[in-house]
C-alpha positions in Angstrom: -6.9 28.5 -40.5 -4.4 30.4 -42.3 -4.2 32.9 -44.7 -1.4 31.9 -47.9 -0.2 33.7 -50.9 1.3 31.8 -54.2 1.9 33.7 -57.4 4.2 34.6 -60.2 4.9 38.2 -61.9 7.0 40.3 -64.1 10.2 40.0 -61.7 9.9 36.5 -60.8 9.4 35.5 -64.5 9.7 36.2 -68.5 6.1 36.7 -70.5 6.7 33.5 -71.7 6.4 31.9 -68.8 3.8 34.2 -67.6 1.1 33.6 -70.4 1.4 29.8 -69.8 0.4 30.7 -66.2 -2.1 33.2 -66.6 -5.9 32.4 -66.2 -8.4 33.8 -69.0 -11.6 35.6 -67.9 -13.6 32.7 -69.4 -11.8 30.0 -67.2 -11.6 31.6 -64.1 -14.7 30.1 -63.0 -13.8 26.1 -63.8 -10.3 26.8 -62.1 -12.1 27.9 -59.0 -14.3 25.2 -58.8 -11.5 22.5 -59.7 -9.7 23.8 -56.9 -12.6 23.8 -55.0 -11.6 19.6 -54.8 -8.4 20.7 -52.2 -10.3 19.6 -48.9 -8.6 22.3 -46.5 -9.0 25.2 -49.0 -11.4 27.4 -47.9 -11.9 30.4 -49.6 -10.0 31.2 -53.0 -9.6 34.7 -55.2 -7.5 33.9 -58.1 -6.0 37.2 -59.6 -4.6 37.2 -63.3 -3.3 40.0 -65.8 -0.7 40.6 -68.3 1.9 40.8 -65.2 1.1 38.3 -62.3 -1.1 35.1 -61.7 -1.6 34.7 -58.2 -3.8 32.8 -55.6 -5.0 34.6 -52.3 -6.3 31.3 -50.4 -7.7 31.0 -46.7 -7.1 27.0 -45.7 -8.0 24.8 -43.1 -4.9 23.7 -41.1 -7.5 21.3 -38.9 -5.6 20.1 -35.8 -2.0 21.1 -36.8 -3.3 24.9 -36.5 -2.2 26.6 -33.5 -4.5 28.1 -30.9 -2.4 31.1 -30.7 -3.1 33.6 -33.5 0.4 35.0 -33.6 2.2 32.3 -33.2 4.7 31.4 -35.3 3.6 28.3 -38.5 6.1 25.1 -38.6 8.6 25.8 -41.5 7.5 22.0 -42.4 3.8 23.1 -42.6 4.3 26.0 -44.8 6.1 24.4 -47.4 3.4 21.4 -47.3 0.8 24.0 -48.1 3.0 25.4 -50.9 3.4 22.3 -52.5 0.0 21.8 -52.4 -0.6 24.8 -54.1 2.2 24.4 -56.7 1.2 21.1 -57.4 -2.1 22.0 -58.2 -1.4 25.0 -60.2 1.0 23.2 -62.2 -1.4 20.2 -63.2 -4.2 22.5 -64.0 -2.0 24.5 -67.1 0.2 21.0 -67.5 3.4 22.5 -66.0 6.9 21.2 -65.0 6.2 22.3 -60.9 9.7 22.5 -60.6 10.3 25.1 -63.2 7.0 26.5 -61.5 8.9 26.9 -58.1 11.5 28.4 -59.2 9.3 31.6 -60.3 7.3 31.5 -57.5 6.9 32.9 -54.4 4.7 32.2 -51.4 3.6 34.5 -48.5 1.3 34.0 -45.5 -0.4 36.3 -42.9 0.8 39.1 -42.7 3.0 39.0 -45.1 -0.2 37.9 -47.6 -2.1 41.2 -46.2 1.3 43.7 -46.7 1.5 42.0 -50.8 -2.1 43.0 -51.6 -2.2 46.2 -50.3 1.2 46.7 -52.2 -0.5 45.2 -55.4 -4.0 46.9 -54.8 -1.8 50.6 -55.2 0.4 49.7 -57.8 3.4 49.7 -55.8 4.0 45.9 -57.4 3.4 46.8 -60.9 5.5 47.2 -63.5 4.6 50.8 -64.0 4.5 52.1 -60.5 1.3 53.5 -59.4 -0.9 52.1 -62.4 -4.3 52.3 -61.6 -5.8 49.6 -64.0 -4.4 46.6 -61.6 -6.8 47.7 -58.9 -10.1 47.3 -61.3 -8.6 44.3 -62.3 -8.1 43.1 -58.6 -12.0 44.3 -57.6 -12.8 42.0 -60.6 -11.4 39.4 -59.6 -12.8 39.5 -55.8 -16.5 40.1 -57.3 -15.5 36.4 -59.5 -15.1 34.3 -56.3 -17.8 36.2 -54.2 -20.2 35.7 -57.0 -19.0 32.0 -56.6 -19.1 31.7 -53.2 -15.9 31.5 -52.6 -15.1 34.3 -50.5 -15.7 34.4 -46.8 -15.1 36.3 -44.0 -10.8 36.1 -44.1 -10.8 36.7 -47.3 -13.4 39.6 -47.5 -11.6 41.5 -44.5 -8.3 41.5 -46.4 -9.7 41.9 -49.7 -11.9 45.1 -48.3 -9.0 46.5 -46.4 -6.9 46.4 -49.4 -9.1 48.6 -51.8 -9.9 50.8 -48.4 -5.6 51.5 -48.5 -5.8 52.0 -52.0 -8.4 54.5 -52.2 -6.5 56.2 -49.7 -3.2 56.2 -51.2 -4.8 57.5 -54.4 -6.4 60.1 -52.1 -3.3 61.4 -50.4 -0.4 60.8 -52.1 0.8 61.8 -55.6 1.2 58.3 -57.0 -1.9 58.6 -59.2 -0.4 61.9 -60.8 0.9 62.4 -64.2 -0.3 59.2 -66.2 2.2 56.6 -66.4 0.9 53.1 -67.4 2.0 50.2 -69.8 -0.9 52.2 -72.3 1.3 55.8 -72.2 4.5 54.0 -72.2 3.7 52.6 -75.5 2.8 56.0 -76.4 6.1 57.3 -75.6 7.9 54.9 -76.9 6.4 55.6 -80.4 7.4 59.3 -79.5 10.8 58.2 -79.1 10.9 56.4 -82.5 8.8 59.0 -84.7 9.4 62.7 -84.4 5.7 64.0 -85.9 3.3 61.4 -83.9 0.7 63.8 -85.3 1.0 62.7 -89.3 1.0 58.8 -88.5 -1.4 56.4 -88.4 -2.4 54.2 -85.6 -4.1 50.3 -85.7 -5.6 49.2 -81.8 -6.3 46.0 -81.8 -8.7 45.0 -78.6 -11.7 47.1 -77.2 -10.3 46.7 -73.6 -9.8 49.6 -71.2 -6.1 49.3 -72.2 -6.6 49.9 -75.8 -9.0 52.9 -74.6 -6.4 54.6 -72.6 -3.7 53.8 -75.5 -6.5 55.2 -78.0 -6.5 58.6 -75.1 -2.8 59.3 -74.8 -2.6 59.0 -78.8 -5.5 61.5 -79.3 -3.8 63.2 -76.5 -0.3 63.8 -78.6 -1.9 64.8 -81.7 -3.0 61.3 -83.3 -6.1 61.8 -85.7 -5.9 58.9 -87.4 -7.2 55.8 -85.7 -8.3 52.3 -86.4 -9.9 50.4 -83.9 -9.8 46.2 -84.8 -12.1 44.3 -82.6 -13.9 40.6 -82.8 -17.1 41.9 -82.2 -17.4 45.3 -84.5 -20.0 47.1 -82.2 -17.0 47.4 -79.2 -14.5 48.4 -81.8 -17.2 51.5 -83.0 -18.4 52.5 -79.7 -14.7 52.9 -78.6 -13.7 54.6 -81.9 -16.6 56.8 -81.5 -14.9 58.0 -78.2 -11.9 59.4 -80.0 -13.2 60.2 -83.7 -12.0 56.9 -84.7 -12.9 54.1 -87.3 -14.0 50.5 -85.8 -13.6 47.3 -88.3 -13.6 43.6 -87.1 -10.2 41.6 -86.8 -10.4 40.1 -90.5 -9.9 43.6 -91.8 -6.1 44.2 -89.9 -4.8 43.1 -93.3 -5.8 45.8 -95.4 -5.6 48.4 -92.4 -2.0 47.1 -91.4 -0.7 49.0 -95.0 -1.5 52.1 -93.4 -0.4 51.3 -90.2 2.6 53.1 -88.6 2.0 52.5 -85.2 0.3 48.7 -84.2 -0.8 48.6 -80.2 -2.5 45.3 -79.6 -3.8 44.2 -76.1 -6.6 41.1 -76.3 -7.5 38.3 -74.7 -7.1 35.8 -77.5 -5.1 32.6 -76.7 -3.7 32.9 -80.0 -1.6 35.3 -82.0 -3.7 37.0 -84.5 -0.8 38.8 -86.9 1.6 36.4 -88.1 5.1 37.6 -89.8 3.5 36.8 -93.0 0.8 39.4 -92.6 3.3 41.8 -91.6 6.1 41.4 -93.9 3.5 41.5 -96.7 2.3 44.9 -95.0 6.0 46.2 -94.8 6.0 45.3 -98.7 3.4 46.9 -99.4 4.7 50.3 -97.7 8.0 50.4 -99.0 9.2 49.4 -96.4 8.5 52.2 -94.2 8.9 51.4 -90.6 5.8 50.5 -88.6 6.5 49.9 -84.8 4.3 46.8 -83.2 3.9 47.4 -79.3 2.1 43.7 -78.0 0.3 44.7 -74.4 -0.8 41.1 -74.2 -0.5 37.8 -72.4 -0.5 35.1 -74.2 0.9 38.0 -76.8 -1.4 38.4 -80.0 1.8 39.0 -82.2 4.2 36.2 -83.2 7.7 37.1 -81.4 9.1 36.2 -84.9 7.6 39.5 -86.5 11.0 40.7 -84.4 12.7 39.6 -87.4 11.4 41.6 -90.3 13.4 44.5 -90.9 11.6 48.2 -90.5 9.3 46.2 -88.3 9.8 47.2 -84.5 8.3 45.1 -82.3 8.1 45.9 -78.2 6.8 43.3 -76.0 5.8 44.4 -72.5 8.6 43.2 -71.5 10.8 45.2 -73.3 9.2 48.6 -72.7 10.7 48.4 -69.2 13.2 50.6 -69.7 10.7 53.6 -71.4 8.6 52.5 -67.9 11.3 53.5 -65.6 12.0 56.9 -66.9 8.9 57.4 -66.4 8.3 56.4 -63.0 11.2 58.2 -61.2 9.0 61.6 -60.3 6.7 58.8 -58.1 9.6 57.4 -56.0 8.7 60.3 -52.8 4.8 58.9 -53.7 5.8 55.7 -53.4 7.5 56.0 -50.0 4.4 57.6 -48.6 2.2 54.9 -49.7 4.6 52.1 -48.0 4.1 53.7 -44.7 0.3 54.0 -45.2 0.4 50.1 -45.9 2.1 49.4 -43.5 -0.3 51.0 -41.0 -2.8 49.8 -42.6 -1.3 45.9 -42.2 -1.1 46.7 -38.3 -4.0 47.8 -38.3 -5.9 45.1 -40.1 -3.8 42.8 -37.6 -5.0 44.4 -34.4 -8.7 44.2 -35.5 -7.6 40.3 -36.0 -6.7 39.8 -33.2 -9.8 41.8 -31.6 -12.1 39.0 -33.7 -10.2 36.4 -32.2 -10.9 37.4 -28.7 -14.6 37.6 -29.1 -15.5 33.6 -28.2 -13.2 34.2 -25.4 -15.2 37.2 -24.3 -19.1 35.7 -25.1 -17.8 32.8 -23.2 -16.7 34.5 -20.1 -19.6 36.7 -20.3 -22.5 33.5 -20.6 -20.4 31.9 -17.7 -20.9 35.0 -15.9 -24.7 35.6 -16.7 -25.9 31.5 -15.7 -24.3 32.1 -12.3 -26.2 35.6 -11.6 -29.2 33.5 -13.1 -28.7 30.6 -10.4 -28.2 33.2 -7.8 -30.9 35.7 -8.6 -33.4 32.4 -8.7 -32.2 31.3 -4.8 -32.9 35.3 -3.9 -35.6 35.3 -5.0 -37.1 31.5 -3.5 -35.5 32.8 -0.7 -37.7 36.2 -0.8 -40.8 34.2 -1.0 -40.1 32.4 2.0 -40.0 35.4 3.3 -36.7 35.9 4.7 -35.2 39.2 5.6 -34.8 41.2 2.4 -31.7 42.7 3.6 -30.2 39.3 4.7 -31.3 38.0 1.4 -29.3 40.7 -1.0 -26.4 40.4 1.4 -26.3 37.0 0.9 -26.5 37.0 -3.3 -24.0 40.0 -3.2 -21.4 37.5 -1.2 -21.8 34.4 -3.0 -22.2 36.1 -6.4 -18.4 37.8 -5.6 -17.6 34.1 -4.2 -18.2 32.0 -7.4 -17.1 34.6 -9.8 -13.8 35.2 -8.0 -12.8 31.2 -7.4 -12.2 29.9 -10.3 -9.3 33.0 -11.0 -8.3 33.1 -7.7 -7.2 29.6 -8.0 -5.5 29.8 -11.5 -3.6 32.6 -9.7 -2.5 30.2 -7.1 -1.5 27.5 -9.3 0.3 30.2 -11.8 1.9 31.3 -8.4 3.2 28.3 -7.4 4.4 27.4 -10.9 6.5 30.5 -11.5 3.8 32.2 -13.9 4.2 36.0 -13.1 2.9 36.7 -16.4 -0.2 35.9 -15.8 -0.2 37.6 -12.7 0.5 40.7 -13.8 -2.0 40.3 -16.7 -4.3 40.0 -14.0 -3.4 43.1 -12.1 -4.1 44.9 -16.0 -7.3 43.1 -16.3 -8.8 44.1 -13.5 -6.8 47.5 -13.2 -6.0 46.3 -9.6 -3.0 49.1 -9.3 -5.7 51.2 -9.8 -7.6 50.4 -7.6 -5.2 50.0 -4.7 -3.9 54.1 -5.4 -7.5 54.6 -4.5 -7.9 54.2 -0.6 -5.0 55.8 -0.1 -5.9 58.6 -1.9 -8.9 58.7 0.1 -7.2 58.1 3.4 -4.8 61.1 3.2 -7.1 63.7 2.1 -8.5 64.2 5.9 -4.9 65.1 7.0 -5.0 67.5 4.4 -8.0 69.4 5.3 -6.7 69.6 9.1 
């Protein structure tokens, strides 16, 4: 078995590359269970937002698996589960797999375990420290359990992750002063428009990110608020939140006139404002500048609306910039959760390694129990022939030590003879024989003392 990583994001490629990767909510479920048709995968969690599209995958590596869990995977075997993995990621959303490589990047193990955590706290965001990816993250987990997908390698590392999470939320200051793609939109329109307070703001989407857009607007002063949605009862129940007006997705038109600040963030696989509707908007005002800030992937407004004068469109790509200004006062934050990481990776890798030593142990232990359960059974036939009881336990105690002893005894011998001190001297910590030899001489010297 082994644990593997494949994925995509914001630094390995543009949004235009990332949308045709991305997986929506509603498909999630058919690409799991076409994947499902890759005979070593085991277990799958596919996680997909605005930023990253990646696979978490446990497979089967049958006999090409090596018995030693730290042990080191074949180069050649890595790159044969990557391609399988690219291959079938790039047939499912019709891609070139070369181009597909080239953004990619593949993990496994530890290395897998290390990426998640550093996702799950937002340390792998574009905005450092968002908290939204981690919700997004949970969601995606409760998708594949629900599907029966996850199993036990999978739901160790995914559980570990949120456990690190919660605890770098807990203990550092990366959660502290809100900084997400929502507020840098926010600031951005600060930077453009000195009185945020007189303007008027469209949402488009009833997602949490519209919500937290809708919040920092209120926040800065924003009372006037339109919230377009496809299904009206969302769009009301979140406008209700901030004193705002809900209206369905056929009335942008009309509201884009008012508009001076657009934010849209949906799921649609379509754009939904066109330049037409804008420049006819822009008409409309006189011309007075309106900045568009698109928070989705696949993006909901046609790049081309870049090209209408007093029309300022920002795609979350090109808020970077407003994002790192922001993110400088979490760099100590940041540094604090890497170290917690990366005890927690050890840690989940030590508790690995303790699972993997449990067959060994039942083994030794049932191997151990049917020869006191032979022994006990001659004691006791012995006993009802009434022989000596003394002679009998006697005997069980020596041939119990006998049987368990000879089968290590001569392992030692042969790992003797073949130059194996190793294993002698994990013997000697096995059994804590240095201990035990300290002992009687301990004992034997402390008459001498008391003469």
């Amino acid at each position: 078995m082994a644990l593997v990583l494949l994925g995509i994001n914001h630094n390995t490629a543009n949004v235009d590359f990332r949308e045709r990767v991305a997986f929506p909510p509603e498909k999630v479920g058919d690409a799991i269970e076409r994947a499902g048709a890759m005979p070593e995968l085991e277990e799958l969690v596919i996680v997909s937002t605005c930023n990253r599209t990646e696979l978490y995958a446990h497979i089967d590596l049958g006999e090409a698996a090596p018995t030693d869990p730290d042990a080191e995977l074949p180069d050649a075997l890595l790159r044969a589960e990557e391609g399988r993995l690219l291959h079938w990621l790039s047939e499912y959303h019709d891609l070139d797999p070369a181009e597909l490589a080239r953004c990619s990047y593949f993990h496994w193990r530890e290395d897998v375990i290390r990426h998640l955590m550093r996702v799950a706290c937002g340390l792998d965001s574009m905005v450092l420290g968002e908290p939204q990816i981690l919700g997004q993250i949970k969601s995606a987990y409760a998708v594949s359990r629900d599907l029966g997908v996850v199993g036990g390698a999978l739901g160790r590392v995914f559980q570990e992750a949120f456990s690190i999470a919660k605890e770098v939320r807990t203990d550092t200051a990366i959660g502290e002063n809100p900084v997400s793609v929502a507020y840098a939109a926010v600031t951005l329109a600060e930077q453009i428009f000195s009185d945020l307070g007189s303007l008027h703001a469209l949402l488009i989407g009833a997602g949490r990110t519209i919500e937290l857009v809708a919040r920092h607007l209120t926040d800065k002063g924003v009372r006037s608020i339109v919230v377009a949605n496809r299904t009206l009862q969302n769009a009301v129940e979140l406008g209700e939140m901030f004193g705002a007006e809900g209206v369905l997705l056929a009335d942008i038109p009309e509201q884009l006139i008012k508009a001076d600040i657009v934010v849209s963030s949906t799921n649609s696989q379509l754009p939904l404002l066109g330049k037409g509707a804008v420049e006819s908007a822009i008409r409309k005002r006189r011309h007075k500048p309106m900045l568009l800030v698109d928070l989705a992937v696949p993006r909901d407004i046609e790049p081309q609306v870049g090209e209408i004068a007093d029309a300022y469109l920002y795609s979350v790509d090109d808020i970077r910039d407003v994002i790192e200004d922001n993110v400088k006062s979490r760099a100590e934050a940041a540094a604090q959760a890497s170290a917690i990481i990366e005890r927690g990776v050890q840690d989940y890798l030590r508790q690995l390694r303790a699972l993997n030593a449990v067959n060994t142990l039942r083994a030794f232990r049932e191997k151990a129990e049917s020869i006191r359960d032979q022994e006990v059974q001659k004691a006791l036939r012995a006993l009802e022939k009434g022989d000596a009881a003394t002679s009998v336990l006697e005997s069980l105690a020596r041939t119990l030590t006998n049987k368990l002893i000879h089968t290590p005894s001569v392992q030692m011998k042969k790992a003797s003879a073949d130059g194996r001190d190793d294993l002698l001297l994990l013997t000697r910590q096995l059994y804590e024989l240095d201990q035990a030899a300290e002992q009687p001489q301990q004992s034997a010297s402390s008459p001498s003392t008391d003469d």
